[in-house]
PDB file with one MODEL, atoms N, CA, C and O in Angstrom:
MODEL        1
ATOM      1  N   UNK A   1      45.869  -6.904  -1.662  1.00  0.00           N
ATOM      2  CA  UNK A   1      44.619  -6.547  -2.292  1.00  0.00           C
ATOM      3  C   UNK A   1      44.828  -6.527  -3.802  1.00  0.00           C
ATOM      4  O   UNK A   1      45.865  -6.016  -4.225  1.00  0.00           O
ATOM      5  N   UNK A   2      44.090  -6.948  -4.511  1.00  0.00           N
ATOM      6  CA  UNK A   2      44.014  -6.998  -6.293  1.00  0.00           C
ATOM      7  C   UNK A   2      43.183  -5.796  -6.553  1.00  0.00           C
ATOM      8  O   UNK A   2      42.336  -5.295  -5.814  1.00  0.00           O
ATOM      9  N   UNK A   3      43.598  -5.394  -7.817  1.00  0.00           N
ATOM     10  CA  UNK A   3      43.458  -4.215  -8.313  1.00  0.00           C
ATOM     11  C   UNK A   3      42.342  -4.560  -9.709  1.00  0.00           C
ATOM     12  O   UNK A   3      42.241  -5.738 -10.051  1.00  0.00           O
ATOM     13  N   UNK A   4      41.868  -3.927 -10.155  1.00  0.00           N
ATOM     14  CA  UNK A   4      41.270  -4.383 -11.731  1.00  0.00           C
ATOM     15  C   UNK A   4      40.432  -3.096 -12.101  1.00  0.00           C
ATOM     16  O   UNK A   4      39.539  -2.511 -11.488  1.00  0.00           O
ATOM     17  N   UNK A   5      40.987  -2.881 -13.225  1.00  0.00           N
ATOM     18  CA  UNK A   5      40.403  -1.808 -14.083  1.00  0.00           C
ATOM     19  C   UNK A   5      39.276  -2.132 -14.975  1.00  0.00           C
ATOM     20  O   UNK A   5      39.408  -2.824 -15.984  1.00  0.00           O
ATOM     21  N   UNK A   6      37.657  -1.378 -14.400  1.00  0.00           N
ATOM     22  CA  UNK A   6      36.679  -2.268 -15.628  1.00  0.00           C
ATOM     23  C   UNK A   6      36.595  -1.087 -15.877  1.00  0.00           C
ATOM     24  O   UNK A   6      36.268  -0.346 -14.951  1.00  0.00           O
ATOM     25  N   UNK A   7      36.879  -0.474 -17.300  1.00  0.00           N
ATOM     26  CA  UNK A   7      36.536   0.619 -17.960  1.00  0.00           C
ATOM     27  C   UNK A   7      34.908   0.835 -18.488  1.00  0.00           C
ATOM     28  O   UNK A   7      34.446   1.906 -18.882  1.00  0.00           O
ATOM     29  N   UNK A   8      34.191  -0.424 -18.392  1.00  0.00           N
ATOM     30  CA  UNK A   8      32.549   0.215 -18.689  1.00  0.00           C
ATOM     31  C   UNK A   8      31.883   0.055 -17.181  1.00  0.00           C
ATOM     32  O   UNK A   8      30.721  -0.280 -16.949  1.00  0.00           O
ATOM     33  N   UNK A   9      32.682   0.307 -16.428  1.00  0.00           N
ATOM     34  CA  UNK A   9      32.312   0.314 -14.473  1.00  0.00           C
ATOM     35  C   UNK A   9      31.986   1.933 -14.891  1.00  0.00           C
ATOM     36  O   UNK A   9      32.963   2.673 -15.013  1.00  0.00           O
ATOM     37  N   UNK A  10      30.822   2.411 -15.081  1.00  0.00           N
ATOM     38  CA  UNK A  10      30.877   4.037 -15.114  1.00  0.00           C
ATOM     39  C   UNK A  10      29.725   4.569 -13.922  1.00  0.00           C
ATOM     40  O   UNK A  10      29.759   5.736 -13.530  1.00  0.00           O
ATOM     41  N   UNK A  11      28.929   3.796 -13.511  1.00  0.00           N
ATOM     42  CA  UNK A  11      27.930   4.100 -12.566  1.00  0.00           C
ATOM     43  C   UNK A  11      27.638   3.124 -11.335  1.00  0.00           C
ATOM     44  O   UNK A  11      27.875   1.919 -11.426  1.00  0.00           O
ATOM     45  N   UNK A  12      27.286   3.511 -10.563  1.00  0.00           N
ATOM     46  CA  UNK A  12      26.755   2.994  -9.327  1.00  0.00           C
ATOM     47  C   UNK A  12      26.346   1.447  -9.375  1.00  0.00           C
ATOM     48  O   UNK A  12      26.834   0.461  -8.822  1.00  0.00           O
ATOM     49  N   UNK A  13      24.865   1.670 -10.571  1.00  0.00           N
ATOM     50  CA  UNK A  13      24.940   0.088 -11.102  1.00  0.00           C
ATOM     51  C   UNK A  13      25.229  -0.590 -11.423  1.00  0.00           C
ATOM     52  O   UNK A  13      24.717  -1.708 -11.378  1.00  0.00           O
ATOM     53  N   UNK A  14      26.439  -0.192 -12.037  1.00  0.00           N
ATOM     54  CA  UNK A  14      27.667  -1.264 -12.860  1.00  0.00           C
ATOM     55  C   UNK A  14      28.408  -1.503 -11.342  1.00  0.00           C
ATOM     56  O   UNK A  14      28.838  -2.655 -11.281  1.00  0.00           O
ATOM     57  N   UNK A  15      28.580  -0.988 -10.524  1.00  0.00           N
ATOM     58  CA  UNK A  15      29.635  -1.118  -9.710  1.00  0.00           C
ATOM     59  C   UNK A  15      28.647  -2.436  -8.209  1.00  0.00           C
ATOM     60  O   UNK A  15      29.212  -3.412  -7.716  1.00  0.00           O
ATOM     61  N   UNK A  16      27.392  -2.051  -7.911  1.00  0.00           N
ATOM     62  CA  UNK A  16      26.565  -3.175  -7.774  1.00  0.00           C
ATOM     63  C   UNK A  16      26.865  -4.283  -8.178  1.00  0.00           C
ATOM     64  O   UNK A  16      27.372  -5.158  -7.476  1.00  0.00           O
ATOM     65  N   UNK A  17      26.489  -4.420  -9.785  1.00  0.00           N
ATOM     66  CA  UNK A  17      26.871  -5.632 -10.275  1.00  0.00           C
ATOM     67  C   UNK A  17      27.683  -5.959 -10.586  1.00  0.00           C
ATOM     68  O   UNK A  17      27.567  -6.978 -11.267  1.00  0.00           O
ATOM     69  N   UNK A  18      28.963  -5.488 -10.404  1.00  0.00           N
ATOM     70  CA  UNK A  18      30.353  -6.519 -10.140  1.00  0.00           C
ATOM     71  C   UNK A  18      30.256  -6.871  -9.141  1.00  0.00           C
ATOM     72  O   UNK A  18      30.498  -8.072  -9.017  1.00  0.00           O
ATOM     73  N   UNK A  19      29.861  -6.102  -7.847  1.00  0.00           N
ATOM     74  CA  UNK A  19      30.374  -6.425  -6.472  1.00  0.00           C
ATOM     75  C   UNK A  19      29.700  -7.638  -6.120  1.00  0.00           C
ATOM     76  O   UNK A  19      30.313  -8.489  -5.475  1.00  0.00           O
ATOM     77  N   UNK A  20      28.050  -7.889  -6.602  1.00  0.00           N
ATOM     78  CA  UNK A  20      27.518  -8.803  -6.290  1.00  0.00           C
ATOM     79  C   UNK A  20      27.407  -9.822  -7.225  1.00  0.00           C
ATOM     80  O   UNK A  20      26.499 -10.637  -7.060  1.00  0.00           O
ATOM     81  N   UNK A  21      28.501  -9.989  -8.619  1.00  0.00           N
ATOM     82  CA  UNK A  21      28.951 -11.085  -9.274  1.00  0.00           C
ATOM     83  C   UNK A  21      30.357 -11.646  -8.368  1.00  0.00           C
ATOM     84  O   UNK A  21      30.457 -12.813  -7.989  1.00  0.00           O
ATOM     85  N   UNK A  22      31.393 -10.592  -8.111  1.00  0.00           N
ATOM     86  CA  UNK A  22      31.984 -11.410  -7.565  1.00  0.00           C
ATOM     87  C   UNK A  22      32.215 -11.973  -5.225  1.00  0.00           C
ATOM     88  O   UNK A  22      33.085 -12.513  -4.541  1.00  0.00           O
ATOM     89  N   UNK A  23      30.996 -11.445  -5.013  1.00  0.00           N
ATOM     90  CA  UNK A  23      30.522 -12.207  -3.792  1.00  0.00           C
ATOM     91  C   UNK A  23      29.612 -13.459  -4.312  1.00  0.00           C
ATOM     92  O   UNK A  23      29.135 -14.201  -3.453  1.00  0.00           O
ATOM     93  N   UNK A  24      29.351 -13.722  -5.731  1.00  0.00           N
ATOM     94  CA  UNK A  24      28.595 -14.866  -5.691  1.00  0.00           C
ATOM     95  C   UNK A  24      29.809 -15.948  -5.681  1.00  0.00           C
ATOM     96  O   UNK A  24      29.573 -17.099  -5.311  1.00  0.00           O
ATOM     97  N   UNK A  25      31.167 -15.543  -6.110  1.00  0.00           N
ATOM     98  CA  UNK A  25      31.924 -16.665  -5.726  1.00  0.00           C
ATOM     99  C   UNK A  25      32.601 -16.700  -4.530  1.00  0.00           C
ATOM    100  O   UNK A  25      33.074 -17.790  -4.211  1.00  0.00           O
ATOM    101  N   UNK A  26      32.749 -15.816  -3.836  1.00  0.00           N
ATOM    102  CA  UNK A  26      33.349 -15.048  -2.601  1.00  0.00           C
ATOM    103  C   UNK A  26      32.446 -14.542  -1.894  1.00  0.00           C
ATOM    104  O   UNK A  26      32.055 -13.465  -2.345  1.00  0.00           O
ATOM    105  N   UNK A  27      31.908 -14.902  -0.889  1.00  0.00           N
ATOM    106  CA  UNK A  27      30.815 -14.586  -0.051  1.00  0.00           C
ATOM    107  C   UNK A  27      31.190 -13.508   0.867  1.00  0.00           C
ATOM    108  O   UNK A  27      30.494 -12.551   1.208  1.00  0.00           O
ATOM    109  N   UNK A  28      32.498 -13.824   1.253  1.00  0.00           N
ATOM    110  CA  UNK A  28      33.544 -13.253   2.516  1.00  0.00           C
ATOM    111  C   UNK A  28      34.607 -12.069   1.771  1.00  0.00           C
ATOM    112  O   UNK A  28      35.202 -11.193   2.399  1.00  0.00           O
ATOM    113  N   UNK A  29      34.654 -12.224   0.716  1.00  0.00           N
ATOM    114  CA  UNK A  29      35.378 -10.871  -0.239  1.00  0.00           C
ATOM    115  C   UNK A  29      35.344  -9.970   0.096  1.00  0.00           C
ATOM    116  O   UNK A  29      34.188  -9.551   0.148  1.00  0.00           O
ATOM    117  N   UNK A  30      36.340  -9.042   0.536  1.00  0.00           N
ATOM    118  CA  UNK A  30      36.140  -7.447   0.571  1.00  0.00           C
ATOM    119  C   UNK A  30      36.524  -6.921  -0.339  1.00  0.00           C
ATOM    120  O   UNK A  30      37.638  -6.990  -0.859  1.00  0.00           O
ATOM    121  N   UNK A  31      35.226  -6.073  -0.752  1.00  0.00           N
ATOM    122  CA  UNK A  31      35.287  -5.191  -2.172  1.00  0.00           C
ATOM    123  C   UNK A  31      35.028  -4.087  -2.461  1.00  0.00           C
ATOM    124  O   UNK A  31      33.824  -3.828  -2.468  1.00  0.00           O
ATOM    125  N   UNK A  32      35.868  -3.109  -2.773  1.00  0.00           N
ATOM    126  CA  UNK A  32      35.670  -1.397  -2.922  1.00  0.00           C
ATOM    127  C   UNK A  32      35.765  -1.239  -4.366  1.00  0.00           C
ATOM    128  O   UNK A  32      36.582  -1.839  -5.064  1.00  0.00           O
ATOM    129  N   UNK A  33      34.767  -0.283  -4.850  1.00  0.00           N
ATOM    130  CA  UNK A  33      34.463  -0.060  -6.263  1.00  0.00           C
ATOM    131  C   UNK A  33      34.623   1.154  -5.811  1.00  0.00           C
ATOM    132  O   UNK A  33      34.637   1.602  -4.664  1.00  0.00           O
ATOM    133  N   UNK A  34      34.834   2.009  -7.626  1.00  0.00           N
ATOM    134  CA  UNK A  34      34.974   3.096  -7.310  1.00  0.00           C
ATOM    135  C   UNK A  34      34.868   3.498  -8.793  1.00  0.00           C
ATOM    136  O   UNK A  34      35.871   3.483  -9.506  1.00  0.00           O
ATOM    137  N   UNK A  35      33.525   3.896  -9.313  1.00  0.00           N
ATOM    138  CA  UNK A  35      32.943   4.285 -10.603  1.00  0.00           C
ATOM    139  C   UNK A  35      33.845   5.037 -11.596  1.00  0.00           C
ATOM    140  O   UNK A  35      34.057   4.818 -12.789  1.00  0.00           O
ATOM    141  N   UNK A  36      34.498   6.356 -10.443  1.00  0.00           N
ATOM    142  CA  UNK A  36      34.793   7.637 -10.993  1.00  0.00           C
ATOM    143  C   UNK A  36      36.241   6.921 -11.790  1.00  0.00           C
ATOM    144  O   UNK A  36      36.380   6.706 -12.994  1.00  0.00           O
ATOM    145  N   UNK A  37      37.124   6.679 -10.781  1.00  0.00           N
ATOM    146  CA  UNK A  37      38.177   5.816 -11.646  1.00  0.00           C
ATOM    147  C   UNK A  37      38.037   4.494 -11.993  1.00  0.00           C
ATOM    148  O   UNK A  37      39.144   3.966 -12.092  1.00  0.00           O
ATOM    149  N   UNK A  38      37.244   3.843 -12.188  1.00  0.00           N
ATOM    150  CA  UNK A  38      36.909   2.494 -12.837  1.00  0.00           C
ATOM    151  C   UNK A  38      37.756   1.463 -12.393  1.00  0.00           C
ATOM    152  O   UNK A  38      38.431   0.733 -13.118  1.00  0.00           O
ATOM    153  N   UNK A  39      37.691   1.440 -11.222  1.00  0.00           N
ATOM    154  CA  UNK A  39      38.420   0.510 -10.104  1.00  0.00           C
ATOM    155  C   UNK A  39      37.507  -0.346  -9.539  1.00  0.00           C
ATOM    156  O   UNK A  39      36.289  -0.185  -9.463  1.00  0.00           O
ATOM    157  N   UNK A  40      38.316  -1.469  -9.062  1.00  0.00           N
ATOM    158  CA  UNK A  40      37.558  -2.317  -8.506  1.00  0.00           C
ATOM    159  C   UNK A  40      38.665  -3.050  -7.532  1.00  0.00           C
ATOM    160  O   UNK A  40      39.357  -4.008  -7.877  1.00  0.00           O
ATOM    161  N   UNK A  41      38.690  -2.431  -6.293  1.00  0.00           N
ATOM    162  CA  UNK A  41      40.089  -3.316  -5.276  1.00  0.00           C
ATOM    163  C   UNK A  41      39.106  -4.896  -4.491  1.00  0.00           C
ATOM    164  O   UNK A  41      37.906  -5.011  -4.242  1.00  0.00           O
ATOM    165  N   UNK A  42      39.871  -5.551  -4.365  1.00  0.00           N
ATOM    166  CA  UNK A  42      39.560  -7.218  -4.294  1.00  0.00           C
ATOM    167  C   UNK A  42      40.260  -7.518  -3.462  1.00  0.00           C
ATOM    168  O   UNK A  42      41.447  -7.341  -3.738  1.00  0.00           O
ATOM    169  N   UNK A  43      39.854  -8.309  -1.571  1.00  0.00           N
ATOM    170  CA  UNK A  43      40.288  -8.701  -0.759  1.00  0.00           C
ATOM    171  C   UNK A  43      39.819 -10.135  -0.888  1.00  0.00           C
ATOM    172  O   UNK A  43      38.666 -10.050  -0.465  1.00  0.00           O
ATOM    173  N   UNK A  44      40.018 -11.402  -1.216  1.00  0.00           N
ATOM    174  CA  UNK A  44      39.577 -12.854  -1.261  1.00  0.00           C
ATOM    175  C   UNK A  44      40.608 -13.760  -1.185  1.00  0.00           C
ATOM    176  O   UNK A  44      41.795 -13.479  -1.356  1.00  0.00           O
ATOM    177  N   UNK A  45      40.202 -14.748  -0.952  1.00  0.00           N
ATOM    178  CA  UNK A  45      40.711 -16.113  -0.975  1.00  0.00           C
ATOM    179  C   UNK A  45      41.042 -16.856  -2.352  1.00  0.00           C
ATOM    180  O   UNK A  45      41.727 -17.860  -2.549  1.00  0.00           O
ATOM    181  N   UNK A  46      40.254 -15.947  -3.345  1.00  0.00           N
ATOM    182  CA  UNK A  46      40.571 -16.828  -4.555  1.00  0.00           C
ATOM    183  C   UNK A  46      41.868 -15.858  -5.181  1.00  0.00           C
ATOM    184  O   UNK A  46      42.369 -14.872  -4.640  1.00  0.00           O
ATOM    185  N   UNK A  47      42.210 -16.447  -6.432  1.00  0.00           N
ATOM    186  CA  UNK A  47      43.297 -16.026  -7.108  1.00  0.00           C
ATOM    187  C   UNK A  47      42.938 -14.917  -8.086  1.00  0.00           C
ATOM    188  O   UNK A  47      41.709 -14.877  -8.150  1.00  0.00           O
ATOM    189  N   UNK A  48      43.592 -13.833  -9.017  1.00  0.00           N
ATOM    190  CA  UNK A  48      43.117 -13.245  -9.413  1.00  0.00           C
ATOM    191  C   UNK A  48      42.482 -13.472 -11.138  1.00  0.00           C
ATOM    192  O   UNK A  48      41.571 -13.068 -11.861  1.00  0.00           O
ATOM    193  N   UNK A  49      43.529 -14.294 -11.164  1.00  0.00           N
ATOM    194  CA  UNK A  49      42.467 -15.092 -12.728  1.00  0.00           C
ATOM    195  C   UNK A  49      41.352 -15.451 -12.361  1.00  0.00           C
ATOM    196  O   UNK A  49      40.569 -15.403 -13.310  1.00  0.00           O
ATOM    197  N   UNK A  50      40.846 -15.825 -11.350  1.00  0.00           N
ATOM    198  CA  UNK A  50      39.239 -16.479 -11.179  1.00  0.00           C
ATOM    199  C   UNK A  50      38.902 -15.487 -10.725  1.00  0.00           C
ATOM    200  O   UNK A  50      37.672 -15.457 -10.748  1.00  0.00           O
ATOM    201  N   UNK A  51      39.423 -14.368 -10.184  1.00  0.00           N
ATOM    202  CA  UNK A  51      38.595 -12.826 -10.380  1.00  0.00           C
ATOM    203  C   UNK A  51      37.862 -12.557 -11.745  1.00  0.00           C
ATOM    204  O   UNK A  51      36.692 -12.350 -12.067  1.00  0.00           O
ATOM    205  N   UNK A  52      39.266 -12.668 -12.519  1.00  0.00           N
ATOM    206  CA  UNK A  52      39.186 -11.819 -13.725  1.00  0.00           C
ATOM    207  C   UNK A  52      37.626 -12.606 -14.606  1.00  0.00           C
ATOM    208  O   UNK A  52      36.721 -12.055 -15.232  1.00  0.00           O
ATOM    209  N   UNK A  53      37.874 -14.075 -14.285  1.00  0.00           N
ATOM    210  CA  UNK A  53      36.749 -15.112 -15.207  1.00  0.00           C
ATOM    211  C   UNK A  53      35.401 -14.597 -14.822  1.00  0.00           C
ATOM    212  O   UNK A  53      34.419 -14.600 -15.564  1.00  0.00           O
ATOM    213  N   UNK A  54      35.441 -14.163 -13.624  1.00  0.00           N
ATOM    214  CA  UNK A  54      34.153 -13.863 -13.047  1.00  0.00           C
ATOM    215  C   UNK A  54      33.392 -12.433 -13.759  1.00  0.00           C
ATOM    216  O   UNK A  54      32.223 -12.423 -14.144  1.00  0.00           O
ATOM    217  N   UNK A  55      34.316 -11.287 -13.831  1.00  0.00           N
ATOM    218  CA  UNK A  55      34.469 -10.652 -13.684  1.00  0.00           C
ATOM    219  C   UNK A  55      33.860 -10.213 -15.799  1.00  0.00           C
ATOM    220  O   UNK A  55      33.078  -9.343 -16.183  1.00  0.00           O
ATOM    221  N   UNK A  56      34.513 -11.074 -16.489  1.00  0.00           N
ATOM    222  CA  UNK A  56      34.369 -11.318 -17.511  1.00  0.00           C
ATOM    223  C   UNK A  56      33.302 -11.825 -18.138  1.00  0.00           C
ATOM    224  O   UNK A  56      32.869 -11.612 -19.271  1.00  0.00           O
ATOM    225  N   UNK A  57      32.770 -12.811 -16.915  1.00  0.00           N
ATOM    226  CA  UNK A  57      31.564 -13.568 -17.546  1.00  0.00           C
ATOM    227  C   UNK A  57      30.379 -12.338 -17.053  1.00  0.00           C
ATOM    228  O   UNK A  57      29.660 -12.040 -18.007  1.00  0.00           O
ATOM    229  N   UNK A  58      30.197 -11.929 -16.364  1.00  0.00           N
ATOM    230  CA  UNK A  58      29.092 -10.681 -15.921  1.00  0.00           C
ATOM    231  C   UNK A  58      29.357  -9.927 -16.881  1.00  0.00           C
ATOM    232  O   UNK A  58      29.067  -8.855 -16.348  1.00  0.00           O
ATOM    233  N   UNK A  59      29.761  -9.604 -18.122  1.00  0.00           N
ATOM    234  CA  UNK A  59      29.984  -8.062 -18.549  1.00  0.00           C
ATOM    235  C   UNK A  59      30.860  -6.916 -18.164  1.00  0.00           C
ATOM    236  O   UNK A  59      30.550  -5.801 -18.584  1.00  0.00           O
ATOM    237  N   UNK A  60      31.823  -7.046 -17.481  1.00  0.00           N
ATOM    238  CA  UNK A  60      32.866  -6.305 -17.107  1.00  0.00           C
ATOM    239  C   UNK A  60      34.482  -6.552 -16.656  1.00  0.00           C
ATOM    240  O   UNK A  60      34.980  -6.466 -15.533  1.00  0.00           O
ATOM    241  N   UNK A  61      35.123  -6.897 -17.971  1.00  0.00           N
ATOM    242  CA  UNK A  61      36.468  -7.276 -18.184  1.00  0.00           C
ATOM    243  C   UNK A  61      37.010  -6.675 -17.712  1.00  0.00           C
ATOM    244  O   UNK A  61      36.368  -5.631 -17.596  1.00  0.00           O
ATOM    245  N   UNK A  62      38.045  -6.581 -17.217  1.00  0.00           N
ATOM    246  CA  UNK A  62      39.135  -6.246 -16.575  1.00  0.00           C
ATOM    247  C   UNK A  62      40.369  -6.077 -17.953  1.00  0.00           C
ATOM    248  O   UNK A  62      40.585  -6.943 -18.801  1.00  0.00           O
ATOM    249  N   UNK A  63      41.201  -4.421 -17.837  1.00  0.00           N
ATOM    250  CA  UNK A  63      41.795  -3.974 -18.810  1.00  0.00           C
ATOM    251  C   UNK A  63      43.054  -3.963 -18.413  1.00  0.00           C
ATOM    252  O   UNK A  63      43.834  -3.200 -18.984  1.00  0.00           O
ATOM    253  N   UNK A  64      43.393  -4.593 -17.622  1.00  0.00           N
ATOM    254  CA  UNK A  64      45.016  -4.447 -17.112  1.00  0.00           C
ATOM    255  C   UNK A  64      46.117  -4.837 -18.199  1.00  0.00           C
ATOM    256  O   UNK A  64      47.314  -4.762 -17.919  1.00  0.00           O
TER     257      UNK A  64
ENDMDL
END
């Protein structure tokens, strides 16, 4: 499972819209957000740089 820290992940809606930026490339992705610690765990097929691109292009970089 991939790990990624989005530090402006602070609410519910931010955590929505990662989850459903990155099922638009990963349909089949399993994905647990988690606001309070600004987590985002990632079960997919893709690699985690094309996480991160995704992830980046929506507004929520990844701080690792």
């Amino acid at each position: 499972m991939l790990r990624f820290h989005i530090p402006n992940m602070s609410c519910g809606g931010c955590a929505q819209s990662v989850t459903r930026a990155l099922l638009k490339v990963d349909p089949q992705a399993q994905i647990e957000t988690d606001p309070l610690t600004r987590e985002v765990r990632v079960r997919s097929t893709l690699d985690a740089s094309a996480l991160r691109n995704v992830l980046s292009e929506a507004g929520y970089p990844d701080q690792r």
